[in-house]
C-alpha positions as CSV (number, residue, x, y, z in Angstrom):
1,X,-46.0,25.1,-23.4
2,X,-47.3,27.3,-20.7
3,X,-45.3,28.0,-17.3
4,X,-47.7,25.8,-15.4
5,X,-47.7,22.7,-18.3
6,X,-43.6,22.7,-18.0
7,X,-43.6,22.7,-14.1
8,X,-46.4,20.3,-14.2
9,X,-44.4,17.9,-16.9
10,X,-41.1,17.7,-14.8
11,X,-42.7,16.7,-11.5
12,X,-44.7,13.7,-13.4
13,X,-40.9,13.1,-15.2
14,X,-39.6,13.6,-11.8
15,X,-41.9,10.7,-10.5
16,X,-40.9,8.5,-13.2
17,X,-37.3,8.9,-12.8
18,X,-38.0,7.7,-9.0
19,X,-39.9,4.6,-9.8
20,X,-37.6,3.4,-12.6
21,X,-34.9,3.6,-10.4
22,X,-36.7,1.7,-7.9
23,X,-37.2,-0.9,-10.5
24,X,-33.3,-1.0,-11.3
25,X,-32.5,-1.2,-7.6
26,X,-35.5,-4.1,-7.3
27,X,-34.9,-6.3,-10.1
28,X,-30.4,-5.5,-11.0
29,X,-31.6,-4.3,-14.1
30,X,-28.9,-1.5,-15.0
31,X,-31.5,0.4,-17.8
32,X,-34.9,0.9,-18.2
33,X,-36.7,2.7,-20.5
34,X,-40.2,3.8,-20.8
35,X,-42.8,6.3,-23.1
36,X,-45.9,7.7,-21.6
37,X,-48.1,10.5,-22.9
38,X,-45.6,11.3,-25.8
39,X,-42.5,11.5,-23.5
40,X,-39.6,9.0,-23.6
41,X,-37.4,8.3,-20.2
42,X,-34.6,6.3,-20.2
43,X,-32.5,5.5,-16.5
44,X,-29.4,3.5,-16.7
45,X,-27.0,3.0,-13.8
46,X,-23.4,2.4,-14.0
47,X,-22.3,-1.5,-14.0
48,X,-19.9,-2.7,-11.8
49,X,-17.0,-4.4,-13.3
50,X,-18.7,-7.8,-11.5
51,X,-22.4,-9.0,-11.7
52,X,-23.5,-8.4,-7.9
53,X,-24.6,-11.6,-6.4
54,X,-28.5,-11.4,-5.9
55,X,-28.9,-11.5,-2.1
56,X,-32.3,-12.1,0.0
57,X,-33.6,-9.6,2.3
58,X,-33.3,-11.1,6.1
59,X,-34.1,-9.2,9.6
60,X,-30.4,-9.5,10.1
61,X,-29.0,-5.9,11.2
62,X,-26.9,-4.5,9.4
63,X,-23.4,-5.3,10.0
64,X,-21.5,-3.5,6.9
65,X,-21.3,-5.2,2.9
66,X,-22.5,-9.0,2.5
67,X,-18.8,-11.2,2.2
68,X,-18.2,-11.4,-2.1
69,X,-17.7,-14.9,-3.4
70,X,-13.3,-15.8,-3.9
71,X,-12.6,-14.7,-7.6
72,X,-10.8,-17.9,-8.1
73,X,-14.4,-19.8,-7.9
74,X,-16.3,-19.4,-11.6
75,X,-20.1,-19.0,-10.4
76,X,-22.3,-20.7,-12.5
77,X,-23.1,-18.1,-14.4
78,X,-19.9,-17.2,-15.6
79,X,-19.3,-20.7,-16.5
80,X,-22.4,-20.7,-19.0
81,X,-21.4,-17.7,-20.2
82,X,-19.0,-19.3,-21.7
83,X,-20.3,-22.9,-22.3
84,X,-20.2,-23.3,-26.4
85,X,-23.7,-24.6,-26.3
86,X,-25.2,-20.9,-24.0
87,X,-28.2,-19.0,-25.9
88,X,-27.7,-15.9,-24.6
89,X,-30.3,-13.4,-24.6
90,X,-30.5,-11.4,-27.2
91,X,-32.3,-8.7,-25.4
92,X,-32.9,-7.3,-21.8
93,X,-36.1,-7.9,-20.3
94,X,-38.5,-10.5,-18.8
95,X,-38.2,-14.5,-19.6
96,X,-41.3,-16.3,-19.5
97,X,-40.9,-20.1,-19.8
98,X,-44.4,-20.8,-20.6
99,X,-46.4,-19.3,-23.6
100,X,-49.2,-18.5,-20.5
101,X,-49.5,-18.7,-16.4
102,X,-50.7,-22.3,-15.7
103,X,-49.4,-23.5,-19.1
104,X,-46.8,-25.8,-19.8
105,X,-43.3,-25.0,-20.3
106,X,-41.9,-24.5,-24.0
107,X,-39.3,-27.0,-23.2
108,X,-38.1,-28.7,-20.4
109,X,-34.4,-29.7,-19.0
110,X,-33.5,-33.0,-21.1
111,X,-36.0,-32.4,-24.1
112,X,-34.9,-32.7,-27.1
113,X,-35.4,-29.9,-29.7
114,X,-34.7,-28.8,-33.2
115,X,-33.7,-25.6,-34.5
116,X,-35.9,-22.7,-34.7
117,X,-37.9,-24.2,-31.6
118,X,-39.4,-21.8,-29.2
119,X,-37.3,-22.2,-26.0
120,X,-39.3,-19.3,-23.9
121,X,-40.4,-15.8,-24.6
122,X,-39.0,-12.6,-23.2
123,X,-41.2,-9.4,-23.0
124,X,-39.8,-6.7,-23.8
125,X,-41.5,-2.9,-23.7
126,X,-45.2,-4.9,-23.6
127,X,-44.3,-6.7,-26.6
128,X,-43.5,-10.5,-26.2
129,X,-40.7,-12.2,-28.2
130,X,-39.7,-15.9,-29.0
131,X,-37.1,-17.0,-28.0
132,X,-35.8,-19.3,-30.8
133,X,-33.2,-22.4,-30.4
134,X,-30.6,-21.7,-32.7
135,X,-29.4,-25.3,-33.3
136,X,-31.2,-28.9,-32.8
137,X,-29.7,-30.3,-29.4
138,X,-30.8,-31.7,-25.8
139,X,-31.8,-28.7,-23.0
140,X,-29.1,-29.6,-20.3
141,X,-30.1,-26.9,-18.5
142,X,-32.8,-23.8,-18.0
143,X,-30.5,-21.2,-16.2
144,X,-33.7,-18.9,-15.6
145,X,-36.4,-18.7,-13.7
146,X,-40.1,-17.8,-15.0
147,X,-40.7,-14.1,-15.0
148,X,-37.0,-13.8,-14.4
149,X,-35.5,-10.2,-15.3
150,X,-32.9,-10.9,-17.9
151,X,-30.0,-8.4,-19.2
152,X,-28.8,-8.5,-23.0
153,X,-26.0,-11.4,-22.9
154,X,-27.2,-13.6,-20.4
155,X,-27.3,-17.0,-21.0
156,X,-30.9,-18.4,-20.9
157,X,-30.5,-22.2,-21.6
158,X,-27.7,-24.6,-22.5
159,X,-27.9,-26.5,-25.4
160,X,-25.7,-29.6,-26.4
């Protein structure tokens, strides 16, 4: 590789490295990884110990960090985290509730389902992915929204 290519190659990585972090800082994501032209980047950021509570932007000015929730309060997600009837997602990227825009849902809070049912889909590196119930049940609840950013763990729907 000449001189020029190299110099050339780690501006465009450079460039890369700046938008994927954008993207972690946009959506909470804490890794992203991505492959153009033959070259793989991956950008992770170090977890904090606590999920950080998603916070809207506002014209407010800035008078120091947003107040964090009491520890002795389980948020929600926490406590479907746990539930015994959570699907968690088995990978980290986008949940789409509906097999297209415009389409109906794959399932709906208080539908009932049977195993091996297609609860949503979650894209994944441009490749989308079923989401499958793993037992028969009722959908209490959808804990995501469509075109939601999901990480690997998180609990999608609850089934009982």
């Amino acid at each position: 590789m000449t001189e020029n290519k190299k110099t050339e190659s780690k501006e465009i990585e450079s460039g890369w490295i700046r938008e994927l972090a954008a993207i972690l800082q946009e959506t909470g994501l804490t890794e992203i990884e991505i492959e153009r032209a033959g070259v793989r980047l991956k950008v992770s950021r170090a977890a904090s110990a606590a999920p950080a509570p998603i916070i809207a932007h506002s014209p407010s000015p800035a008078s120091g960090p947003a107040p964090v929730p009491a520890l002795e309060t389980p948020s929600p997600a926490a406590s479907a985290q746990n539930h015994p009837g959570a699907v968690p997602s088995p990978m980290v990227g986008t949940a789409y509730l509906a097999p297209s825009p415009g389409a109906d849902p794959f399932v709906k809070q208080g539908d009932t389902i049977s195993a091996g049912q297609t609860l949503m889909i979650i894209e994944a590196m441009k490749t989308m992915n079923p989401i499958a119930a793993p037992r028969a049940g009722v959908v209490k609840s959808i804990l995501v929204a469509d075109a939601q950013p999901v990480e690997f763990g998180e609990p999608l729907v609850i089934i009982e």
